[in-house]
C-alpha positions in Angstrom: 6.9 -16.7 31.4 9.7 -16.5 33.9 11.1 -13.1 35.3 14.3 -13.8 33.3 12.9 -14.1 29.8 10.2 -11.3 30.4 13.2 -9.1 30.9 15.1 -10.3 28.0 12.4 -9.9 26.1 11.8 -5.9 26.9 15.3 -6.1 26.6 15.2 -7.3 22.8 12.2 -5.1 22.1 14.8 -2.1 22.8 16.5 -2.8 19.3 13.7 -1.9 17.0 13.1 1.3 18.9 16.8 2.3 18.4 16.5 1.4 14.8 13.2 3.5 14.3 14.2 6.2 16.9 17.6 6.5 14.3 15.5 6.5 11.7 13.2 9.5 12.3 16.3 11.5 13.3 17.8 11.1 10.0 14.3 12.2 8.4 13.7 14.9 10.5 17.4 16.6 10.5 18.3 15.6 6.6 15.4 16.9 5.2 15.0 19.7 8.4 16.3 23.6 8.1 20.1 23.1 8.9 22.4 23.3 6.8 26.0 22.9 7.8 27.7 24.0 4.4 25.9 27.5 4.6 27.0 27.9 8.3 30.5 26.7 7.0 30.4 29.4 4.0 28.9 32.0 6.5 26.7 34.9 5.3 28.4 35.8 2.8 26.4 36.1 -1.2 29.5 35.8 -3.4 29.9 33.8 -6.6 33.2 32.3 -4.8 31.0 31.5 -1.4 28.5 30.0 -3.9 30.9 27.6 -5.2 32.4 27.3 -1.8 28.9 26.1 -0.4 28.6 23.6 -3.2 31.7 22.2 -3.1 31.6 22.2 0.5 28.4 20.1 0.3 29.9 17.9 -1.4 33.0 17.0 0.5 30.7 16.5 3.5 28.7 13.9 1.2 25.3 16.3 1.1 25.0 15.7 -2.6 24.9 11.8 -2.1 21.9 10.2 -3.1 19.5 9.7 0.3 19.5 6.1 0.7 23.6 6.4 0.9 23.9 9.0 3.1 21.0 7.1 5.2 22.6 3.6 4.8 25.9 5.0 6.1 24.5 6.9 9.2 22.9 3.7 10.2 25.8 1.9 10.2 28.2 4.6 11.7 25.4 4.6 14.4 25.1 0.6 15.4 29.1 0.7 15.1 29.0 3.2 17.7 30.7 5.7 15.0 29.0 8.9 15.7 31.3 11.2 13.2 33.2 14.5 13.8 31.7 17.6 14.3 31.8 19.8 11.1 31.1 23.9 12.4 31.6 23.9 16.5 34.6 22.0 16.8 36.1 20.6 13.2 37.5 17.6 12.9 36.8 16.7 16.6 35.3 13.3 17.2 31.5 13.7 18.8 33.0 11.0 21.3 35.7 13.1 22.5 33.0 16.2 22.7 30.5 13.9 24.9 33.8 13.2 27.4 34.1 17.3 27.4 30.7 18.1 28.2 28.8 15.0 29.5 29.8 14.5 32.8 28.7 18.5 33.7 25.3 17.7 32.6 25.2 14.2 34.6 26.6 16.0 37.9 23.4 18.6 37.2 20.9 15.5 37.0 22.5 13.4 39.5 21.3 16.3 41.7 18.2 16.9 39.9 17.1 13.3 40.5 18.1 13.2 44.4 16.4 16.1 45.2 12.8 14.9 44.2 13.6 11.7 45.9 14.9 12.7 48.9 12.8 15.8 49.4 9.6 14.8 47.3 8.8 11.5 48.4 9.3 11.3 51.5 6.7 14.7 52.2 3.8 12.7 49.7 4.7 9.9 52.1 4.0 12.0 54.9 0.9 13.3 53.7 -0.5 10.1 52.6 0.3 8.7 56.2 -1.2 12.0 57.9 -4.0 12.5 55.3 -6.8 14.7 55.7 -4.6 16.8 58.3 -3.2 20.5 58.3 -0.2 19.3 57.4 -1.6 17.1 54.3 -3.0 20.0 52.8 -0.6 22.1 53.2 1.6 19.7 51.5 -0.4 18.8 48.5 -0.6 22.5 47.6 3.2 23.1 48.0 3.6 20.5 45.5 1.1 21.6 43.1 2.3 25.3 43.1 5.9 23.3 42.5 4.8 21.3 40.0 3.0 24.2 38.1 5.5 26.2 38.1 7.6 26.2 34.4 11.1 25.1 34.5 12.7 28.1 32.3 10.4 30.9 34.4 11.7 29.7 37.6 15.6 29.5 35.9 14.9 33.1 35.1 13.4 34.5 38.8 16.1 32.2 40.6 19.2 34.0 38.7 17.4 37.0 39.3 17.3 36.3 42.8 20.2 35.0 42.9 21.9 38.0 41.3 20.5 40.4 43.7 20.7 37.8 47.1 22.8 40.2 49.1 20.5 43.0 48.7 17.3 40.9 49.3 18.1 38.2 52.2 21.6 39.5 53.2 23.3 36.4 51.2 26.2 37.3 48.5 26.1 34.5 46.4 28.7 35.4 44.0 31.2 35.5 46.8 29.8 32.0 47.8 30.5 30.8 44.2 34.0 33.1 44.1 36.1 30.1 43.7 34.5 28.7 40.6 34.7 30.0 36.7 32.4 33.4 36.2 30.7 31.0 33.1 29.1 29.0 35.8 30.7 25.8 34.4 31.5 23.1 37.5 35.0 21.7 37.2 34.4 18.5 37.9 37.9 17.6 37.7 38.8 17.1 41.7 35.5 15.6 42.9 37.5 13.2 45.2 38.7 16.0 47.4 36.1 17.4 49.6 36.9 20.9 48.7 36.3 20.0 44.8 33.3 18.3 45.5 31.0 21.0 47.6 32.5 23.4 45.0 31.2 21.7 41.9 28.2 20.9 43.8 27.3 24.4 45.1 27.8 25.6 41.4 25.1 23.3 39.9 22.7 23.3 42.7 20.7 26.2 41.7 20.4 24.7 38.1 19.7 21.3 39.9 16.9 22.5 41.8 15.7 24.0 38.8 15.0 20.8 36.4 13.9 18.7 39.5 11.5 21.0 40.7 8.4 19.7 38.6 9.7 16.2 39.2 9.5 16.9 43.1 5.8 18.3 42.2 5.0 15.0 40.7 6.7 12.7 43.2 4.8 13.8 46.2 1.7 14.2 44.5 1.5 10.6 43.3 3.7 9.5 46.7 0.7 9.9 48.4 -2.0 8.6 46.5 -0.1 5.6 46.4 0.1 5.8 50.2 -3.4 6.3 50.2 -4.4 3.3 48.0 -2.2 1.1 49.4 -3.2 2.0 53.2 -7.0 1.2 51.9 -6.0 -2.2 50.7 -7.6 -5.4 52.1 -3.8 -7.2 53.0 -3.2 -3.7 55.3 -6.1 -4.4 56.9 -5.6 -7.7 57.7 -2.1 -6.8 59.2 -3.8 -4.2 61.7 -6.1 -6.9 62.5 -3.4 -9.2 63.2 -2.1 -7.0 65.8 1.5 -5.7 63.6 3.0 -3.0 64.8 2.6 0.6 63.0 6.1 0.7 62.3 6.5 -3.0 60.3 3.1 -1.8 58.6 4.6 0.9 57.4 7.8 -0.4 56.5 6.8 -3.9 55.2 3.6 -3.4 53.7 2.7 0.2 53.0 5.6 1.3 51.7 7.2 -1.3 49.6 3.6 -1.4 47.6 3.7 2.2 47.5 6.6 2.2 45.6 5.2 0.3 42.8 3.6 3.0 41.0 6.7 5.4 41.8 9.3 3.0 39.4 7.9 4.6 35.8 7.4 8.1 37.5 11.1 8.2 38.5 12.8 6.8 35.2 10.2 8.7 33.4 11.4 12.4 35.0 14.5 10.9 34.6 15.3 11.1 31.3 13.3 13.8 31.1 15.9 16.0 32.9 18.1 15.0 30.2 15.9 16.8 27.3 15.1 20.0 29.9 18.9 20.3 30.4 19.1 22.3 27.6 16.8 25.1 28.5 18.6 25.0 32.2 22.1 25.0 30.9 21.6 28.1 28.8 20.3 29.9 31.6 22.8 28.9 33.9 25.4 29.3 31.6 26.8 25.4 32.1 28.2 23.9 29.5 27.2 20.5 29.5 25.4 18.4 26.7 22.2 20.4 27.0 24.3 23.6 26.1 26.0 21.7 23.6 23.2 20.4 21.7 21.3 24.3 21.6 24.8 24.9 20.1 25.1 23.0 17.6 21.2 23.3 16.9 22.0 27.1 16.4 25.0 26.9 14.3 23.6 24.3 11.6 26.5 21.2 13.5 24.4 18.0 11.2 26.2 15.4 12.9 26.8 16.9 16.4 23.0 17.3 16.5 22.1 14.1 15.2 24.8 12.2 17.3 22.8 13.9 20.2 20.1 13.4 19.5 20.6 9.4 19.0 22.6 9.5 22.7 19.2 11.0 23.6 17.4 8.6 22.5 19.5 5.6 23.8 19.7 7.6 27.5 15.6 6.9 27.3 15.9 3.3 26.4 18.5 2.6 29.1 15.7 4.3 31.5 13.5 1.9 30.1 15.3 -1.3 30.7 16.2 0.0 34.5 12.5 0.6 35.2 11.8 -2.9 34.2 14.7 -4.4 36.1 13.2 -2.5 39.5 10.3 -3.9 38.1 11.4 -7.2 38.8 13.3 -6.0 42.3 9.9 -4.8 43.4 7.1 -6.7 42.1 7.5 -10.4 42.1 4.3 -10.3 40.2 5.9 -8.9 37.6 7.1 -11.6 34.7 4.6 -14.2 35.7 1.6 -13.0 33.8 -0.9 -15.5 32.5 0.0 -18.1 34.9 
């Protein structure tokens, strides 16, 4: 099998898990606890909100037999016709909503993916290369404290800390965030200026360092195994017998092999950040996507949540399909199986 059909071929096997992942969305949120027409109607126990919430349900196409309403959501879906929201934002297209709100949470994991990489890897690297030395172990327990540590408990202490920095390291961070909005929400609107892009950045940083700081746990940790293994290898050892220098070992041999094993880790935390966005974003009070979709969750939105969950879903699929085209960048093993 050539490199070129073994990707097109991980590329096809994407569409079934679109059409199953759609699928058990449509299960799990028709026949789940939200109810848009009651959130619609509101709290009220009237004989006129009664007849409200049924006719209500009905305009929105509730009272349509299942395989209709599931027939219909699958083709909205693969027509990329992800419907209107019906309680946050009435009558607004989903489309137009992801515009609003997506970019804030891709500026959050943007940094939340850099920050493992440049800051994770490179110290499991280090250790790996220095192992068994005071400075490998004091590594490898910085990243499993980091790694153990929960996501939303360390949201929680940081905006504590934050809240309180000028009393407890002489820092005032509100004045350092003074020219943003009080919600916390980045304008991403004048990122080409240099001005617009530190503030936007400094606003989602804390947030940022937030959802990758299990992923920079991980990262290093399996950075330097990989280091380890690789340094172990027979073809390493050949090299140092051959007289190369340290520096094209590391660079040619070590490291490019090391990397191997990184590719899934990577796309893995990847989209990961996506799903922990939400617990983040509340915290932080950013409203992007992850805020969005706790929003809608809470205020019984049907299609909102289901249209985000199905851009969830596609988000991991499209990590899929780049870990196996860095697959094929990295491994030219990879594709040529069975031969």
């Amino acid at each position: 099998m050539s490199r070129l059909r073994y990707f097109l071929r991980r590329l096809a096997l994407s569409i079934p898990v679109l059409y199953f992942g759609a699928t058990l969305t449509f299960v799990i949120l028709r026949f789940g606890p939200i109810d848009p027409a009651a959130a619609i109607v509101g709290e009220a126990a009237t004989e006129a909100s009664q007849a409200e919430y049924y006719q209500i349900r009905e305009q929105l196409g509730l009272e349509q037999p299942v395989h209709e309403h599931y027939r219909e959501y699958m083709i909205n879906f693969f027509t990329f016709d992800l419907g209107q929201s019906w309680v946050l934002a009435p009558g607004t297209d989903v489309v137009d909503l992801l515009v609003i709100y997506g970019p804030r949470t891709m500026w959050i994991v943007f940094w939340a993916v850099l920050i493992p990489i440049f800051v994770g890897i490179p110290l499991g690297v280090y250790a790996g290369l220095h192992s068994n030395s005071a400075t490998d172990y004091l590594i490898s327990m910085f990243g499993i404290i980091w790694r153990a540590m929960p996501n939303f408990w360390l949201a929680i202490i940081l905006l504590a800390v934050l809240s309180q920095s000028e009393a407890l390291i002489g820092f005032d961070w509100n004045s350092f965030l003074a020219e943003t909005s009080v919600t916390g929400t980045p304008d991403l609107s004048n990122l080409t200026s240099v001005n617009g892009f530190i503030t936007a950045t400094k606003k989602v940083l804390p947030a940022a360092v937030v959802l990758g700081s299990a992923s920079m746990g991980s990262e290093l940790r399996i950075a330097r195994t990989a280091v380890l293994e690789t340094i172990n290898s027979s073809y390493v050892e050949t090299a140092k017998a051959n007289g190369v220098s340290r520096r094209s070992l590391v660079w040619k041999h070590i490291l490019r092999n090391a990397f191997v094993p990184l590719v899934p880790t990577i796309t893995n935390e990847a989209f990961l950040l996506i799903g922990g966005s939400v617990i983040v974003e509340v915290v932080f009070g950013i409203n992007g996507i992850g805020w969005l979709f706790f929003q809608a969750a809470q205020n019984g939105d049907l299609p909102l949540v289901t249209a985000l969950v199905f851009v969830f879903i596609v988000v991991v699929v499209l990590m899929n399909i780049i870990q196996d085209l860095l697959y094929l960048l990295i491994d030219p093993r990879v594709g040529y199986g069975g031969r």
